[in-house]
C-alpha positions, 0 to 999 in steps of 0.5 A, a space after each residue: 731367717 728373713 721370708 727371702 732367705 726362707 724360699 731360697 733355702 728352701 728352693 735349694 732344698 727342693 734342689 738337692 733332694 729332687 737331684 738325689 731322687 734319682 739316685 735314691 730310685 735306682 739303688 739295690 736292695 742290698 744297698 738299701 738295707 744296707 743303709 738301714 742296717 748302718 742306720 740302726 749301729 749308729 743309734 745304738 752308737 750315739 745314744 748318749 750324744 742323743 740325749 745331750 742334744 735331746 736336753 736342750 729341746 727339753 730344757 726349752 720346752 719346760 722354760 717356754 711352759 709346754 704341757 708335762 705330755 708334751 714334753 714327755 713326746 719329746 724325750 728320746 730314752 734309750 728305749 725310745 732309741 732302741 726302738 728306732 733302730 729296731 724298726 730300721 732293722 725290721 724295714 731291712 729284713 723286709 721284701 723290697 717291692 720296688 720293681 714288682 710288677 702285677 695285674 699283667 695281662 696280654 692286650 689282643 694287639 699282644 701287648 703285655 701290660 701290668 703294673 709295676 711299683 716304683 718309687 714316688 721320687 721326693 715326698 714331704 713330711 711335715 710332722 710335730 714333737 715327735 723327734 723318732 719320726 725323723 727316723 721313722 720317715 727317713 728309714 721308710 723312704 731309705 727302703 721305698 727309694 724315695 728321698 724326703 725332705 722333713 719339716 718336724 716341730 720346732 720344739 726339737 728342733 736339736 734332737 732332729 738335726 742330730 738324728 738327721 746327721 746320723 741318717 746322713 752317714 748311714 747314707 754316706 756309708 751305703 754309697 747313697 747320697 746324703 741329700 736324699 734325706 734332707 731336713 728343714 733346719 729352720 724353724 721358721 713357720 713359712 719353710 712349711 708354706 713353702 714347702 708345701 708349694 713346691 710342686 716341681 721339686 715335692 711329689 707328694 706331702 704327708 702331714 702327720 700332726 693336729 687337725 690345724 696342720 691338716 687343715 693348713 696342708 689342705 688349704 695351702 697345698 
């Protein structure tokens, strides 16, 4: 993907999780949970295709010479997949806060002012190796009312568009939209520049990752 491509896709990207936002803030609890819920059936239902797509990031780390830890970070085991869908199912039993207001008090004009906790509206997440971050990312905006766009490390590339396809139908099946999860399919290195630059469409971007990306994040956002 030519530098011209990678800011119209990513600026469509932008577009489309900016639009579902909206949709994404309003929805219910239930609606919510019940995202997470479907989520976490279609981890435990998909744990062998998984692991077809997880095969190739594999084989690929270990042709291009990656550390056996780092490939180890890579591997999406059963267990690993459980866990996920565990922590989706936490996420759902949980209180939802949004809407929640506190600190109110009465102004001598008799105005009552508080806060209230809302949603933040799109973040981004640009995070490494890892791929059960996508779902940990996906599953927290889910239930915070947000949508995200994710940008995880090249290295699982596979493993995270198939884990994005799922959050994709858990979202579909919640009657929420698709694009309020949305992924960075390219691997290209300026997707991140780009991303981290979009301020019309990001509210907010969360690095998780080595002190070069902090310090990337820091010095281009």
């Amino acid at each position: 993907m030519n530098a011209l491509n990678t800011v119209e896709y990513m600026h469509n990207l932008g577009v489309q999780a900016k639009a579902a936002s909206a949709l994404m803030a309003r929805a219910s609890a239930a609606t919510k949970n019940k995202a997470l819920k479907a989520l976490a059936r279609l981890l435990r239902e998909n744990v062998e295709p998984l692991q077809i797509d997880n095969a190739r990031d594999l084989e690929r780390a270990v042709a291009n010479g990656l550390s056996a830890p780092m490939v180890d970070r890579l591997r999406l085991t059963p267990k690993v997949l459980e866990t996920c869908a565990q922590g989706c199912e936490q996420l759902a039993a949980m209180p939802d806060v949004i809407g929640e207001i506190s600190g109110l008090r009465q102004m001598p004009s008799g105005i009552r002012v508080g806060q209230m906790r809302v949603p933040l509206g799109v973040f981004g997440m640009i995070y490494e190796s890892r791929p059960n971050v996508t779902i940990e990312a996906a599953s927290l905006s889910i239930k915070s009312g947000n949508a995200c766009i994710l940008r995880g490390g090249s290295e699982a590339i596979d493993s995270n568009k198939a884990l994005a396809r799922l959050v994709a139908q858990a979202l579909a099946e919640a009657g929420l939209p698709e694009d309020g999860v949305k992924l960075v399919e390219t691997t290209d290195r300026d997707a991140v520049g780009q991303l981290i630059a979009m301020p019309d469409y990001v509210d907010v971007i969360i690095p998780r990752g080595g002190k070069g990306l902090i310090e990337r994040i820091s010095r281009e956002a």
